[in-house]
VEXDREN-206147 format. One record per residue: residue number from 1; residue in three letters; x, y, z of N, C-alpha, C in turn. Coordinates in steps of 0.05 Angstrom, whole numbers, m for minus. Example, Ala and Ser with C-alpha at 12.3 -4.5 7.8 and 13.67 -1.06 7.14 Angstrom:
<rs>
 pos code    n.x    n.y    n.z   ca.x   ca.y   ca.z    c.x    c.y    c.z
   1  ALA    264   m114    156    246    m90    156    264    m66    156
   2  SER    257    m45    142    273    m21    143    258      1    157
</rs>
This chain:
<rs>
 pos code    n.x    n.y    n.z   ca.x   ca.y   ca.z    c.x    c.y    c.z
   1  UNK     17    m24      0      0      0      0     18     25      0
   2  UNK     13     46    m13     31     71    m12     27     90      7
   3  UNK     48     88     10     48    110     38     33    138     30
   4  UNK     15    150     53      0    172     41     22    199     63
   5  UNK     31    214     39     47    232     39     38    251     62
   6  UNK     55    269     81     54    283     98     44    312     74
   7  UNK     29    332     88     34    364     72     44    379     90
   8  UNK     57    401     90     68    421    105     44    445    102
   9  UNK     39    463    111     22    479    120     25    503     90
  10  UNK     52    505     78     49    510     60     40    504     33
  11  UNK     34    474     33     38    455     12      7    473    m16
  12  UNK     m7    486    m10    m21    495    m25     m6    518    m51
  13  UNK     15    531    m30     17    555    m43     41    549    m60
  14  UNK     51    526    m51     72    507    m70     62    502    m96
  15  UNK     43    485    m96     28    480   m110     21    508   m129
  16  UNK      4    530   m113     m8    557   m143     16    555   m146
  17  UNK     38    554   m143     66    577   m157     76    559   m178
  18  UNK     65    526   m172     75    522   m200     98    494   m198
  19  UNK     98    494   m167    131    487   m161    121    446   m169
  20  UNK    151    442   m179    158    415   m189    148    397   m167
  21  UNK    138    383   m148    140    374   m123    143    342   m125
  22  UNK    157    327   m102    163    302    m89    158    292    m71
  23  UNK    170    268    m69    162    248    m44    192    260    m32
  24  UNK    188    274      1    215    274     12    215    270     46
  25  UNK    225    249     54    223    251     81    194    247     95
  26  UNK    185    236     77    152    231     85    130    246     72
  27  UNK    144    268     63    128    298     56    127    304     28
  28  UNK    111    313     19    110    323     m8    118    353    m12
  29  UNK    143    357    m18    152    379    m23    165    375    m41
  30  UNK    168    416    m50    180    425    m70    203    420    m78
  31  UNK    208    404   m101    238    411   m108    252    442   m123
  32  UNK    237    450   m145    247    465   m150    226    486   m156
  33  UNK    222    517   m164    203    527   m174    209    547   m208
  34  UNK    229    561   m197    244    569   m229    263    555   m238
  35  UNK    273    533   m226    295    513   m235    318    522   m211
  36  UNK    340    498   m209    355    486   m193    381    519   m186
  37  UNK    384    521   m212    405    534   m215    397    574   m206
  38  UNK    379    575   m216    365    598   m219    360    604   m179
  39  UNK    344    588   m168    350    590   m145    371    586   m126
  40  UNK    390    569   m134    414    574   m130    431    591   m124
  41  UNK    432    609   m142    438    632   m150    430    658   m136
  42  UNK    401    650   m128    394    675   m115    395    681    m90
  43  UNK    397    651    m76    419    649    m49    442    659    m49
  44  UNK    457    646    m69    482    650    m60    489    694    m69
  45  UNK    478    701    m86    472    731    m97    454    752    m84
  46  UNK    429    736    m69    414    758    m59    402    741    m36
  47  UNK    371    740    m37    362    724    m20    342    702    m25
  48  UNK    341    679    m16    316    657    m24    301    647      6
  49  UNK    279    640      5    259    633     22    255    598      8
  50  UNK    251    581     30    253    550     41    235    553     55
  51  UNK    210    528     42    198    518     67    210    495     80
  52  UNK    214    498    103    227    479    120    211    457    139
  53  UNK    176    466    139    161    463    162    156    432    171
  54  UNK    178    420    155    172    393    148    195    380    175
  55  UNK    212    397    186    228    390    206    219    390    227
  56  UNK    232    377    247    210    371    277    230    392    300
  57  UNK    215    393    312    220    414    338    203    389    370
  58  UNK    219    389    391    215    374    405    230    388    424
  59  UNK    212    391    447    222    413    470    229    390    498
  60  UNK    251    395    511    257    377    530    260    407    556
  61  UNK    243    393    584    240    416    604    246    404    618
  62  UNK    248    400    650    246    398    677    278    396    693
  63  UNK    277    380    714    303    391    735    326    379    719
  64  UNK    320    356    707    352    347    697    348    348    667
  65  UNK    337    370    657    336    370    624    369    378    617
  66  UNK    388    396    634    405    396    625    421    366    622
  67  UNK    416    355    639    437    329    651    428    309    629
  68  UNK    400    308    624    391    290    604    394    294    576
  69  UNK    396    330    569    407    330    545    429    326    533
  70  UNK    448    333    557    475    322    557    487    298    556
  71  UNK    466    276    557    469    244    561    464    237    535
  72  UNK    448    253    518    431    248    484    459    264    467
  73  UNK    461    283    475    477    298    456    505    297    455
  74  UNK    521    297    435    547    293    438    561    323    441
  75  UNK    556    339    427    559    372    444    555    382    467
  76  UNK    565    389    486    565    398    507    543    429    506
  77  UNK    523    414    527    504    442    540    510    447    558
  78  UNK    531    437    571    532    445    608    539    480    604
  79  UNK    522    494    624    526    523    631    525    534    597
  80  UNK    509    526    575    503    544    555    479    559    556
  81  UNK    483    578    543    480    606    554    444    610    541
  82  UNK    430    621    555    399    628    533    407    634    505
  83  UNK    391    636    492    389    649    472    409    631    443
  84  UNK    429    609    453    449    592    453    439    582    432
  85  UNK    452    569    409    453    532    399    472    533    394
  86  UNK    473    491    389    496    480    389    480    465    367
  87  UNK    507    451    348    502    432    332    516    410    346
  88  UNK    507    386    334    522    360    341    502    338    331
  89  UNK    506    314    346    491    290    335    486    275    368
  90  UNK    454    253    367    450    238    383    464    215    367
  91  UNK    479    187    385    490    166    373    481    148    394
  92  UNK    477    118    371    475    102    389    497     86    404
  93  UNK    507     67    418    525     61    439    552     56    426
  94  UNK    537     48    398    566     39    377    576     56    361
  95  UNK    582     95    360    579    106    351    563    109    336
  96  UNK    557     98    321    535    100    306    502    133    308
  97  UNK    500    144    290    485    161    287    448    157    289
  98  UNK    445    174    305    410    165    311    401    193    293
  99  UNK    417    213    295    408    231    279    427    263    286
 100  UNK    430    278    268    444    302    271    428    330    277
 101  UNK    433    346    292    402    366    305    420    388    314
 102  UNK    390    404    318    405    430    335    392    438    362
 103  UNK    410    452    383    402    446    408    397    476    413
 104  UNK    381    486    422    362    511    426    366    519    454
 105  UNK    381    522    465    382    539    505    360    556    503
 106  UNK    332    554    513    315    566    526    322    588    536
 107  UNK    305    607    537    301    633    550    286    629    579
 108  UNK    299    607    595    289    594    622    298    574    631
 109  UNK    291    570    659    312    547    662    309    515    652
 110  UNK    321    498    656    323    472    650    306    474    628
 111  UNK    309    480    598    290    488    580    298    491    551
 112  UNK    295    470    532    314    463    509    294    455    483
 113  UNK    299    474    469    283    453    434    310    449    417
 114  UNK    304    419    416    317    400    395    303    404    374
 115  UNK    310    417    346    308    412    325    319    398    300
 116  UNK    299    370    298    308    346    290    307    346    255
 117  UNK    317    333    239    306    319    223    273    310    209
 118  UNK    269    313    185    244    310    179    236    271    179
 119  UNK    250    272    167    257    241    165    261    226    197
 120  UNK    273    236    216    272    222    230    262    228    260
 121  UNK    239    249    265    222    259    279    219    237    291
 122  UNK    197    214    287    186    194    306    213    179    309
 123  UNK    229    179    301    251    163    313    260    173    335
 124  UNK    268    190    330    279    211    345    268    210    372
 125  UNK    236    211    369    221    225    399    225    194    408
 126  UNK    219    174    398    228    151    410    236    144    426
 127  UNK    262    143    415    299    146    428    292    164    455
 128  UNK    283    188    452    290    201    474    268    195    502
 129  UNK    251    187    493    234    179    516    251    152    520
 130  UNK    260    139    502    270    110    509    290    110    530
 131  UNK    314    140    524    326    146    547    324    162    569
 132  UNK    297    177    574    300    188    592    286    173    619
 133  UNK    287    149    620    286    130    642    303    147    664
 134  UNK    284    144    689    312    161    714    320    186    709
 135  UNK    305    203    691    306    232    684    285    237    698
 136  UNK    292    267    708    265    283    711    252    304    691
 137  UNK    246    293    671    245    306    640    219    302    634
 138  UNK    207    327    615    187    323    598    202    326    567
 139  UNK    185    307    550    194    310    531    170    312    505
 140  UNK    164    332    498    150    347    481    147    345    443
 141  UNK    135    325    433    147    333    405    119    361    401
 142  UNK    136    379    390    115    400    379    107    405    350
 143  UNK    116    380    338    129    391    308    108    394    284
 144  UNK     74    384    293     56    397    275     55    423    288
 145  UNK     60    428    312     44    457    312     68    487    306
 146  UNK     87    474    289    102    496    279    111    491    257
 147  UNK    112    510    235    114    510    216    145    530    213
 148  UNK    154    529    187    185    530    190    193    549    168
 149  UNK    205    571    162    217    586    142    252    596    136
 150  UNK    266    588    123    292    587    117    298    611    103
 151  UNK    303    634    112    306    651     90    345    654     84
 152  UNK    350    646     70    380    652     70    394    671     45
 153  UNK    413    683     47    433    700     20    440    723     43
 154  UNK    461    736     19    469    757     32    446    790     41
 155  UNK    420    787     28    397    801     28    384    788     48
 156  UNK    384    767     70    365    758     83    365    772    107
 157  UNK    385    783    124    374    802    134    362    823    130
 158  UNK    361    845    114    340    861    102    312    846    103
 159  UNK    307    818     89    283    818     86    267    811    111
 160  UNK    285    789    133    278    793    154    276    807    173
 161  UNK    284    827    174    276    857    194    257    865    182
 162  UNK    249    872    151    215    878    145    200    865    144
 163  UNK    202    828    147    183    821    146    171    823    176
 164  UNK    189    822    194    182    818    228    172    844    242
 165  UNK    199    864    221    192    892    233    209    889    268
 166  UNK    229    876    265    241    878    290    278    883    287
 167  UNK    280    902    290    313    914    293    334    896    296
 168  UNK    331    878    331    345    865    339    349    840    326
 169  UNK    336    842    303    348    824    286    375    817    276
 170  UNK    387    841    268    395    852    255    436    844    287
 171  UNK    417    849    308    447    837    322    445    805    335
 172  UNK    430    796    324    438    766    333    459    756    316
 173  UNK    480    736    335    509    728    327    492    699    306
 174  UNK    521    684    299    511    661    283    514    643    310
 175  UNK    491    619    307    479    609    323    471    615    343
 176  UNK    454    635    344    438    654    366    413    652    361
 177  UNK    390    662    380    369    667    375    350    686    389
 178  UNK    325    691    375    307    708    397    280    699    400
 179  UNK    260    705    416    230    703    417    224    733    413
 180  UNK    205    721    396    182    743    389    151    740    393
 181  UNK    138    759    372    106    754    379    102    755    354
 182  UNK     73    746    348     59    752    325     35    757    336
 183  UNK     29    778    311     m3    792    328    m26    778    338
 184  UNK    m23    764    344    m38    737    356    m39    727    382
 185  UNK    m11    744    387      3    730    412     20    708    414
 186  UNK     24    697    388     32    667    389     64    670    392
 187  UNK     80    654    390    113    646    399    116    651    373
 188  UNK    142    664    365    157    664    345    187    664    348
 189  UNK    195    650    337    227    638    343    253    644    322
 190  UNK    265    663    323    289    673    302    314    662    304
 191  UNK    320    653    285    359    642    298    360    645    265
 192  UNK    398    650    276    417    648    263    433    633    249
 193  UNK    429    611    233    448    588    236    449    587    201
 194  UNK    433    565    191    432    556    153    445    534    150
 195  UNK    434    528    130    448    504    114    457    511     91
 196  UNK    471    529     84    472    538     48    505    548     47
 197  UNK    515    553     72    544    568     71    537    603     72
 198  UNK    510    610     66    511    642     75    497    650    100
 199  UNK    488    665     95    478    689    126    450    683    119
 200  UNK    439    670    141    410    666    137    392    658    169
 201  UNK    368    671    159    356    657    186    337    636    188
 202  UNK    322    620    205    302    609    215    283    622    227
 203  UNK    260    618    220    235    633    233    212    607    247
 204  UNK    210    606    266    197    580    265    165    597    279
 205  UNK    132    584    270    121    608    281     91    576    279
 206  UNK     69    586    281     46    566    277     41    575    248
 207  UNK     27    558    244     24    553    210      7    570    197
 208  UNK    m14    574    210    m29    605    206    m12    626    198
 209  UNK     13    626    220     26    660    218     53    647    189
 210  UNK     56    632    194     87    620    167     78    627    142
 211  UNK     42    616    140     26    623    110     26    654    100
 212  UNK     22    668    127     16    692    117     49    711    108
 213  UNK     66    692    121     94    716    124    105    698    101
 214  UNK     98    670     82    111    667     62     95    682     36
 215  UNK     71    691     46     59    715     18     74    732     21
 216  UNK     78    743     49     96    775     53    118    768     31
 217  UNK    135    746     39    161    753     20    156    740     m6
 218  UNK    132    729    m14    128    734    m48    119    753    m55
 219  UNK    108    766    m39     94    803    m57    127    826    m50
 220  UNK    149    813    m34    167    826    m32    186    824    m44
 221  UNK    186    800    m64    203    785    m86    231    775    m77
 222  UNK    225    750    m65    239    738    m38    238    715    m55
 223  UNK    258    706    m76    258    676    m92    248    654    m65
 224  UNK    220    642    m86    224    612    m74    240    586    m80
 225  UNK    255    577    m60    265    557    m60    257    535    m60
 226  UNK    266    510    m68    261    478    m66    286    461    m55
 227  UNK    283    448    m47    297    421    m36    305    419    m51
 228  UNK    318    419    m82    336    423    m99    361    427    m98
 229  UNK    358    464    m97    382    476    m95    391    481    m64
 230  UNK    373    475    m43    372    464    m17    409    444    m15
 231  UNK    394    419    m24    414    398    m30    443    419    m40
 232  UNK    446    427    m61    463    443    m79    479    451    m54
 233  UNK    462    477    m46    480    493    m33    498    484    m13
 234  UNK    481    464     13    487    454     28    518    431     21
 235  UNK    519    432      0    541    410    m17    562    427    m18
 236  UNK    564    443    m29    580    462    m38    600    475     m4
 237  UNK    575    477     11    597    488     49    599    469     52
 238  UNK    598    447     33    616    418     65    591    413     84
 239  UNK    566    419     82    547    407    104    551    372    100
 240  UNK    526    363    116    523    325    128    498    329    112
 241  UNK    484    309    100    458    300     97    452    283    118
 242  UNK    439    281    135    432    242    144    420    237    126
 243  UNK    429    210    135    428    185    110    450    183     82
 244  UNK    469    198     87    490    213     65    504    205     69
 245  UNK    520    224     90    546    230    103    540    229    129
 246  UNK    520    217    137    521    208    172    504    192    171
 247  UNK    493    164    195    471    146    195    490    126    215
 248  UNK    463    106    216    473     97    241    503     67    235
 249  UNK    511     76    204    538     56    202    557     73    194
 250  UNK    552    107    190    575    131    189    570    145    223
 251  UNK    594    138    224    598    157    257    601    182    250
 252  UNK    600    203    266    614    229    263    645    224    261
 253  UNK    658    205    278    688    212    269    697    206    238
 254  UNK    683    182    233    680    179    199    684    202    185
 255  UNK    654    216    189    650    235    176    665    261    182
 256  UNK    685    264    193    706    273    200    688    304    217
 257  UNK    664    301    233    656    318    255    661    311    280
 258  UNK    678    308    287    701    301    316    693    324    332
 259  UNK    699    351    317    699    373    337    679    372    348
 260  UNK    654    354    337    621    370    344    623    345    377
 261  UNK    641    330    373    638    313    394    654    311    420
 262  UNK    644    328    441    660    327    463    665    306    488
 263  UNK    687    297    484    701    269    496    701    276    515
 264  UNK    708    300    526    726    308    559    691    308    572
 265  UNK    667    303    565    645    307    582    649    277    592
 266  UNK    636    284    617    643    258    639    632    228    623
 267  UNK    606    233    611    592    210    591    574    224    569
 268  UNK    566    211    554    540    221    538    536    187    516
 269  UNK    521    171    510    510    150    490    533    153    469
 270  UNK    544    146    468    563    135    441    601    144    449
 271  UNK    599    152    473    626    171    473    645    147    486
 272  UNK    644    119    490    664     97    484    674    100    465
 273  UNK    654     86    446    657     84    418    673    105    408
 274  UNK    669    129    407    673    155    388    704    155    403
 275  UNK    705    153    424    736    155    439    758    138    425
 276  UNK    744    108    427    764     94    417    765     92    384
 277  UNK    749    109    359    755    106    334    771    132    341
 278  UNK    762    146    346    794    175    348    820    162    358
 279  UNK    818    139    376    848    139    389    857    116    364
 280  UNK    846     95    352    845     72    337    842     70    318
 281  UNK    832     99    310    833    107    274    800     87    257
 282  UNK    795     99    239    768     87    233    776     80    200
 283  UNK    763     59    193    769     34    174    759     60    138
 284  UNK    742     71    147    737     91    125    726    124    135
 285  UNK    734    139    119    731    168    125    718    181     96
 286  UNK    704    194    107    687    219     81    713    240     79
 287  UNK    709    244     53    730    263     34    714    275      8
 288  UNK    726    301      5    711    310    m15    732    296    m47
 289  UNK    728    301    m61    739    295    m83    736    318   m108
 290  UNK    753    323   m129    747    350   m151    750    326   m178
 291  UNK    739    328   m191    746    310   m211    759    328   m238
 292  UNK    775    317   m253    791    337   m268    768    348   m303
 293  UNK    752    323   m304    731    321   m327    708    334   m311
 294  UNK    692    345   m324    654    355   m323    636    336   m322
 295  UNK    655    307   m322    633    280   m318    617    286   m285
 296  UNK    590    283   m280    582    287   m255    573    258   m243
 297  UNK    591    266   m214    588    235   m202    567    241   m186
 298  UNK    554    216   m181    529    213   m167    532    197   m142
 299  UNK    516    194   m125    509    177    m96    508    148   m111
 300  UNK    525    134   m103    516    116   m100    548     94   m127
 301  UNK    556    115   m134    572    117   m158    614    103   m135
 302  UNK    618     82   m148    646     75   m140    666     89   m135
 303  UNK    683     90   m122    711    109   m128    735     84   m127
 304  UNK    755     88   m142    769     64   m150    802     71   m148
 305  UNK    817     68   m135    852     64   m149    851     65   m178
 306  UNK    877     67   m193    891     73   m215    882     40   m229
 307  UNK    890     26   m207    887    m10   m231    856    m18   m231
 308  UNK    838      2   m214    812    m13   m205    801    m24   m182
 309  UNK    814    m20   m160    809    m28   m146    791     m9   m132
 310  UNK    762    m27   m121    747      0   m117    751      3    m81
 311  UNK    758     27    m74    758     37    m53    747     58    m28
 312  UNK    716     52    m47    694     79    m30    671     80    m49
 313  UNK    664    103    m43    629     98    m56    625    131    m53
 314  UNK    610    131    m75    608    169    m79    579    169    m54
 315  UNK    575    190    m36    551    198    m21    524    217    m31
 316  UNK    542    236    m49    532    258    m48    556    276    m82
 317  UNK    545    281   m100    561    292   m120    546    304   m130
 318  UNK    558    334   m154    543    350   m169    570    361   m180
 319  UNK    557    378   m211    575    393   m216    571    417   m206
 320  UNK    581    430   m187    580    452   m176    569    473   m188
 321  UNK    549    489   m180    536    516   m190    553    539   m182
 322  UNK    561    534   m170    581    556   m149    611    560   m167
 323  UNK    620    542   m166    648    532   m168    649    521   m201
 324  UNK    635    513   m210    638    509   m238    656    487   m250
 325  UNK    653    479   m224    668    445   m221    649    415   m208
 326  UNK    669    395   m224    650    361   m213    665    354   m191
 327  UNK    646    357   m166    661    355   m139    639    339   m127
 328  UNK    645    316   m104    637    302    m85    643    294    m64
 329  UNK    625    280    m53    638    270    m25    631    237    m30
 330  UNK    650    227     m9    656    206    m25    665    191     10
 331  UNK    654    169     18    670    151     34    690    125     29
 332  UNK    712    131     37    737    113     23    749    111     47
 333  UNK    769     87     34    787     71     57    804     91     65
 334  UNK    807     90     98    829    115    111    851    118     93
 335  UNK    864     85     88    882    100     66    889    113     42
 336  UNK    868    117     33    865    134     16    854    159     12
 337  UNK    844    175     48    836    192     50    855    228     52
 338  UNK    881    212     51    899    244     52    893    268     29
 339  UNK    899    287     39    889    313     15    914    305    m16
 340  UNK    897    309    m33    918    309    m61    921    268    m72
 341  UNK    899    259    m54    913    224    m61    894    226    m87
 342  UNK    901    210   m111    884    212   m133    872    184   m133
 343  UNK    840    194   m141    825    179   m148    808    173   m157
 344  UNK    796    153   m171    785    154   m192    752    149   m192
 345  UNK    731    161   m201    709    155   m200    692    141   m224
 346  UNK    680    118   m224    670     91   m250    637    116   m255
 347  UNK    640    119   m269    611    124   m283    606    102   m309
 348  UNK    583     91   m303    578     62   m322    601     55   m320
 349  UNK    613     52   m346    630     48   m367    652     50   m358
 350  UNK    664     83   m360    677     92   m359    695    104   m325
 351  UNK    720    106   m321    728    122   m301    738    157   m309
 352  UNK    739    164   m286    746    196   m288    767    201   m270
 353  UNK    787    217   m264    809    217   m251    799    242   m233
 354  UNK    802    238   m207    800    264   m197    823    257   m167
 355  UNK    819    278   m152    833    282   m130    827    288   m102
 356  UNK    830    285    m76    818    275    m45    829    313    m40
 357  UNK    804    331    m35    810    359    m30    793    363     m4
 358  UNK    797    386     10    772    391     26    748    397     27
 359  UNK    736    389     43    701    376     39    693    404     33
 360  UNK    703    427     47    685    448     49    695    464     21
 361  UNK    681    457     m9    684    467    m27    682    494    m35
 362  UNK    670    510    m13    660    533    m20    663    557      1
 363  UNK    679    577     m3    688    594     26    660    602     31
 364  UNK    647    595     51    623    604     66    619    635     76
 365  UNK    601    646     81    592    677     84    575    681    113
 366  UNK    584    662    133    568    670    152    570    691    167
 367  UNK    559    705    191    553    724    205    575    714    227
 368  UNK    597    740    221    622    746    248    614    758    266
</rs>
């Protein structure tokens, strides 16, 4: 029987504009609406608007929400500050990845929203009721009752101070945040962070107020975006997909996000594991790759030595919109993960020669 697709609160106005739409993450959303490149472009040049509302938000409160978030998360919350996030990943005991998120310090005490993955929302809330056995924790999924807007480029602040009409926009750091109102009274939530490599924010609000503020920035001529050039951009800074470049048989140290994982915390779910592939070295590592031809490697596509021997598997490839190059990411045997090792990627037939560079293909533009 076919699974009957999730809609996002926008999913109508997707639809009038025209936009291409898919099966993603449960949800039927947009991939593209003027094409891949064209929005692309207007990220990385001015500004583009993302519906996001398809991501889950899950609020964790009471006396040991710090202690318990700190047991889920491999980033350290101890004494982080309001207004705060952290990136990192929950793992399960074997390093292994339950999912990659962002951790939200409340404007109050013992008081945190995890913003998860679309794809792995009910997993997620799962897991964490599964661990908060012997916590004194509530754990909250909220994630129909907010709806989600991505506005990112170097124009996204401008559009978000008119669309909110609030100044202090304008000084939140990268990965910061604020509460607001909407004339309603309802919670509205601003941060700092993106997935694209530029300066962009998050607006998270109820779905009533997201509908009306994604007309604001189409009558303000605020490009809509798709999960398209979404994917694109996010490729281009060196971001993770889950299910990509992280899951529960890519660790973070794999995926070479070590820093996001703090060892010196007394414990947290997977920090054996993660200890001893840092001290013991791990059997394969993600690497970006440049290939010297315009052939474009794809997910799922070989990477091979000079005689054939295949040594990794492409994750994630494109020919760059940005960069004007065939670049990927690629998991391969440690030994062959040093910068400059050459190697080769099988399309059908044929191979292509390229070379092991850094993941982060694209100097990023965030907020200093």
């Amino acid at each position: 029987m076919e699974e009957q697709l999730k809609l996002t609160c926008l999913h109508e106005a997707h639809v009038a504009l025209g936009a291409k739409m898919s099966p993603f993450a449960g949800f039927d959303m947009p991939i593209q609406y003027s094409g891949i490149i064209d929005e692309h472009n207007a990220v990385r040049n001015e500004a583009g608007v993302f519906d996001v509302s398809h991501m889950g938000e899950i609020f964790i409160k009471g006396a040991d929400a710090e202690r318990f978030v700190n047991h889920i998360f491999t980033n350290d919350v101890r004494g982080m500050e309001d207004g705060r996030i952290l990136y990192g990943m929950m793992c399960y005991p074997d390093g292994g990845v339950v999912d990659d998120l962002l951790v939200y310090k409340e404007f109050e005490d013992n008081a945190y929203l995890l913003v998860v993955n679309a794809s792995n929302i009910d997993k997620d809330y799962a897991w964490m009721q599964e661990q908060s056995k012997g916590y004194e924790v509530s754990i909250d999924n909220q994630s129909e009752a907010f709806g989600q807007l991505a506005i990112q480029g170097p124009k996204a602040e401008d559009a978000v101070v008119d669309l909110l009409e609030i100044e202090e926009v304008r000084e939140l750091e990268f990965y910061t945040f604020l509460d607001a109102e909407d004339d309603r009274g309802g919670r509205v939530i601003v941060s700092r962070t993106g997935y694209t490599g530029e300066d962009g924010f998050e607006v998270y609000a109820s779905p009533d107020v997201i509908c009306d503020m994604w007309q604001w920035l189409m009558d303000s001529g605020v490009k809509p975006c798709g999960l398209g050039c979404r994917d694109t951009l996010r490729f281009e800074a060196g971001l993770p997909l889950y299910s990509d470049e992280l899951s529960d048989k890519i660790s973070p140290v794999m995926a070479g996000l070590s820093m996001f994982c703090k060892l010196d915390k007394p414990e947290f779910i997977g920090r054996d594991a993660l200890a001893a592939q840092k001290a013991d070295g791990v059997a394969r590592k993600l690497v970006g790759i440049e290939l010297e031809d315009n052939a474009i490697p794809r997910a799922t596509y070989p990477v091979e030595l000079e005689d054939g021997t295949v040594v990794g598997v492409v994750t994630t490839g494109y020919h760059s919109i940005s960069l004007d190059k065939s670049i990927c990411f690629a998991l391969v045997d440690s030994s062959c993960s040093a910068l400059d090792t050459p190697l080769w990627i099988r399309i059908r037939k044929r191979t292509f020669a390229g070379k092991v560079v850094k993941k982060r293909f694209y100097q990023t533009k965030y907020k200093k």
